[in-house]
Backbone bond lengths (Angstrom), bond angles and torsions (degrees), N, CA, C in turn:
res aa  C-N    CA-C-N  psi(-1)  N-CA   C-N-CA  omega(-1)  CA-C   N-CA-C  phi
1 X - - - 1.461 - - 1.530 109.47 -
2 X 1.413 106.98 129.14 1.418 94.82 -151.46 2.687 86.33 -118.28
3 X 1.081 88.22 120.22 1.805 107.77 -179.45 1.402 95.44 -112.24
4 X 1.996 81.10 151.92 1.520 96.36 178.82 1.331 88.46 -140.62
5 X 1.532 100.98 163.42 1.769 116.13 -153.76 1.470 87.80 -93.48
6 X 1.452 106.78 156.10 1.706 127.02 167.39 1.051 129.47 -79.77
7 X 1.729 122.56 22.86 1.125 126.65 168.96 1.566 129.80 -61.74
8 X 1.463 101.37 -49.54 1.802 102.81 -177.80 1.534 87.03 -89.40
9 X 1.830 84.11 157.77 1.475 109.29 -176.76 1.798 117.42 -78.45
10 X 1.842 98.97 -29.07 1.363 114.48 -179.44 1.537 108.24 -63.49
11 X 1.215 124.81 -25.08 1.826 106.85 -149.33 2.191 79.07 -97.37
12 X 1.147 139.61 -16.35 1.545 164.09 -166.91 1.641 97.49 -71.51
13 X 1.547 115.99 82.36 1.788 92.53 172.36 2.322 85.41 -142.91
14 X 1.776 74.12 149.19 1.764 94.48 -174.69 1.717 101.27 -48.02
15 X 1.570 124.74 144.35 1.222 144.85 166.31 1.571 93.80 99.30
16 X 1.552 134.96 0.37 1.507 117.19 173.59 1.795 119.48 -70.75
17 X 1.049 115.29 139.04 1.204 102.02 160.90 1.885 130.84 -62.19
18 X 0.812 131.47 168.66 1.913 124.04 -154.99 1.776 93.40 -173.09
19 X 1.258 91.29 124.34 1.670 115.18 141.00 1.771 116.94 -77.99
20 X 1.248 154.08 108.52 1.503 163.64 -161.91 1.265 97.32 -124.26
21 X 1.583 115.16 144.60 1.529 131.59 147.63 1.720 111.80 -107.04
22 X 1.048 113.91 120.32 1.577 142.21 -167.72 1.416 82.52 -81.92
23 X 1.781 107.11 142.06 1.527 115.45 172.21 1.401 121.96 -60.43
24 X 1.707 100.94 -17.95 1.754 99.64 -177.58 1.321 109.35 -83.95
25 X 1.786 115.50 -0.86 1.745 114.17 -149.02 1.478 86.40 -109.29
26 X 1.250 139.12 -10.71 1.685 139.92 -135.48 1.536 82.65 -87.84
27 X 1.082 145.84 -46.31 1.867 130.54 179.05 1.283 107.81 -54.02
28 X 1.215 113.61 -61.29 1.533 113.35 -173.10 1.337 124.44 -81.83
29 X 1.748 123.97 -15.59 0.954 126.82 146.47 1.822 90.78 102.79
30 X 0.846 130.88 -14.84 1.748 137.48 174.18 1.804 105.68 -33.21
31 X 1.053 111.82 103.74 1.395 119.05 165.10 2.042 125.13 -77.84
32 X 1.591 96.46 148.55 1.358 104.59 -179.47 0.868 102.59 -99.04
33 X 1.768 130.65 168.17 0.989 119.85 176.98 1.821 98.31 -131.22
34 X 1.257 139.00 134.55 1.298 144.54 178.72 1.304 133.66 175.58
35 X 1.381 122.06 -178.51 1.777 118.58 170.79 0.942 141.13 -119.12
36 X 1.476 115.25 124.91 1.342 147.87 -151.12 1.912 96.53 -42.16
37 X 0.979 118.00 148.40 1.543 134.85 -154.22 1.966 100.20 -137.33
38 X 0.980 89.50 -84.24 1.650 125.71 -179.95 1.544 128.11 -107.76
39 X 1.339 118.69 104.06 1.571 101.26 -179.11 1.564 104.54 -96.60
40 X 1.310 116.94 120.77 1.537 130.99 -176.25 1.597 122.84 -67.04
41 X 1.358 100.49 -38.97 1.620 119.62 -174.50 1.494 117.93 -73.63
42 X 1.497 115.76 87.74 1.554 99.27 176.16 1.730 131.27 -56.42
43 X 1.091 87.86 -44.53 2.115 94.85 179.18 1.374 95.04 -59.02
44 X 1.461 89.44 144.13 2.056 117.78 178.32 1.310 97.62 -46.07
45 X 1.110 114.73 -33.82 1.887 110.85 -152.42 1.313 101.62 -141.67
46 X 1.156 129.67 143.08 1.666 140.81 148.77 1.495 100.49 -120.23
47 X 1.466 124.26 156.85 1.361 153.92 153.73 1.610 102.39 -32.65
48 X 1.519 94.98 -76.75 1.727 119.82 -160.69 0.963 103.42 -98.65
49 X 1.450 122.75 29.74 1.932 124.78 162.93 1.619 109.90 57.63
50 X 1.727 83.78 143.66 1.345 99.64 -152.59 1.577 125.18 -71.90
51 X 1.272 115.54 133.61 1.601 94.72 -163.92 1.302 117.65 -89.58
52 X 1.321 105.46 157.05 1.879 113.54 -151.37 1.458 109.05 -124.59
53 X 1.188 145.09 -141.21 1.449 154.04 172.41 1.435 110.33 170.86
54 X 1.690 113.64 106.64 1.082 129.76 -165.09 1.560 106.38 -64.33
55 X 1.474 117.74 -174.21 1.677 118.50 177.05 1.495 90.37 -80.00
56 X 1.259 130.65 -37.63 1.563 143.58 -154.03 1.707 87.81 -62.82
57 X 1.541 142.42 -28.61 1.356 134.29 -134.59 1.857 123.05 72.06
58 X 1.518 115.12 -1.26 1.795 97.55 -165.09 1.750 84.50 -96.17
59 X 1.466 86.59 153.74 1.903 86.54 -179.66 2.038 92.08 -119.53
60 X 1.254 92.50 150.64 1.376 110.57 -175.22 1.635 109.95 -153.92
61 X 1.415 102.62 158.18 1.444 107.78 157.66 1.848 135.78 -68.64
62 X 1.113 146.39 95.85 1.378 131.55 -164.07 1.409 118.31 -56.98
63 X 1.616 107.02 135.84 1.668 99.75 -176.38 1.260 117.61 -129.87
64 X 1.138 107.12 -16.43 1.583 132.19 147.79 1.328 150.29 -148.54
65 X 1.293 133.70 131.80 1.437 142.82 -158.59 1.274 126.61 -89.72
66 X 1.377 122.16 70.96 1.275 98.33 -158.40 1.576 113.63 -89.49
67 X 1.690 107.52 164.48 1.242 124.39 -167.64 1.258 120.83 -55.34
């Protein structure tokens, strides 16, 4: 299974499926798993992936994309 990281803003569009880290999860690093709703992050690129807002309402950073 081949994922791509949530850094650029381009590969990031509403109805993808997403791996997210939740602001409460960012120590332990515990990923969500859901679909992209809202992408929050204007700049092309962030470091710590771009933050999104699932259909569910939880907002997170994206950390992986899956196919």
């Amino acid at each position: 299974m081949v994922t791509m990281n949530g850094t650029e803003r381009a590969a990031i569009k509403p109805g993808l499926q997403v791996d997210i880290v939740l602001k409460q999860d960012q120590r332990t690093g515990k990923l969500t798993r859901g679909i992209v709703k809202d992408i929050l992050t204007n700049a092309p690129k962030h470091p710590h992936g771009i933050k999104v807002r699932l259909a569910d309402g939880q907002v997170g950073r994206v950390k992986n994309i899956m196919p």
